[in-house]
N, C-alpha and C positions, 0 to 999 in steps of 0.2 A: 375539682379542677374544671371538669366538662359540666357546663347547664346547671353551674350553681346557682342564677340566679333566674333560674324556669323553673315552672309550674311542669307537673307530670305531664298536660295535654299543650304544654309547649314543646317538651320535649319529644312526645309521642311524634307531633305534628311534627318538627323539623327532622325524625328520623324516617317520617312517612316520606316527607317528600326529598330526602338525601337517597333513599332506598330505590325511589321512583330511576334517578337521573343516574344514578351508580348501576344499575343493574339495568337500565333500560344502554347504557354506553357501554355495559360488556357486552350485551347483544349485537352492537353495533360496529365491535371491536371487529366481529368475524365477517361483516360485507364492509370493508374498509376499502376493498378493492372497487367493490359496486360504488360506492359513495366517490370514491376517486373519478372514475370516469363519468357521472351522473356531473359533479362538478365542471369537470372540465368539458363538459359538452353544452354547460351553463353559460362558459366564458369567465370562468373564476378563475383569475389568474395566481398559479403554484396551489394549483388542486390539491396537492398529498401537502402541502403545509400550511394549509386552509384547513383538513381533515384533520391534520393532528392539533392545531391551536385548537378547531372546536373541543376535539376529544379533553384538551387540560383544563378549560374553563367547564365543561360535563363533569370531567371528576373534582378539579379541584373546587367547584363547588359545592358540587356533592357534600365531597366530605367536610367542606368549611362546615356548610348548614349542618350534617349528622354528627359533627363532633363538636358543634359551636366555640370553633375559632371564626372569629371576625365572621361570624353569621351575614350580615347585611353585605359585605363584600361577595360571600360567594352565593348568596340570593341575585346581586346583581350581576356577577358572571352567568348564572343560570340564564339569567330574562335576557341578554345579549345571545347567550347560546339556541334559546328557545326562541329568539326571534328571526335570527339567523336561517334556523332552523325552519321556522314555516316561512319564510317564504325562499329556501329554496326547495323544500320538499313537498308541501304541503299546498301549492296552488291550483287547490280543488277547482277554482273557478275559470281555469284552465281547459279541464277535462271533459271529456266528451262521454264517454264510459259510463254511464249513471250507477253503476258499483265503485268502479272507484272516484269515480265523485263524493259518494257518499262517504267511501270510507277516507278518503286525504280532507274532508270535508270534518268528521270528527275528530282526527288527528291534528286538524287547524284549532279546533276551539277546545279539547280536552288541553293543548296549549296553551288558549287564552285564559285558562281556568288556570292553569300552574301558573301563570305569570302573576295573576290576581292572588294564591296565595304566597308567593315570592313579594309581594308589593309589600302586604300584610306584615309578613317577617320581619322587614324593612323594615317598615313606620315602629313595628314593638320593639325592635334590638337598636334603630338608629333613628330614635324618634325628632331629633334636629331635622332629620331631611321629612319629614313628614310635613 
């Protein structure tokens, strides 16, 4: 049924990276409160339903890509999620801090790397849009 037609280091790869975004959005589950007000101090307007929409396109991509339903659909909720994501969290070039500079600074582009193999995913499970 699941990844019948993946190769073993497809399958590895889409559980790597369904693994990354499921478990990195439990973590995230528990400062739900911090992200709420980080939001709304942004100017994001209906912060807690801005936090929960991120939260369904985190999991429900997740689990698209780790259980490969409609892979390429929830690779592209991720890269919405993940872009989202840096720049409201992650604008290292903001900062003054030169620690955390650095470190929203890797967190922006350990991002650009997930999105690059989210692209990848794409083009191999929905090679039209490639």
């Amino acid at each position: 049924m699941f990844h019948q037609e993946s190769s073993a280091i497809q399958i590895a790869g889409q559980v790597c990276i369904a693994t990354f975004f499921v478990v990195i959005g439990l973590r995230n589950l528990k400062l739900a409160e911090n992200h709420v007000k980080k939001f709304a101090g942004l100017g994001v307007p209906f912060p807690r339903a801005f936090l929960w929409a991120g939260f369904a396109f985190q999991f429900a991509g997740g689990l698209s890509v780790g259980l490969d339903v409609h892979p390429a659909v929830g690779a592209a909720l991720l890269i919405v999620f993940t872009l989202l994501a840096n720049a409201l969290f992650h604008r290292w070039w903001l900062l003054e801090d030169p620690v955390a500079r650095r470190i929203h600074m890797n967190y922006f582009f350990n991002n650009v790397g997930n999105i690059g193999g989210l692209l990848v995913l794409i083009a191999a499970r929905a090679p039209g849009l490639a």
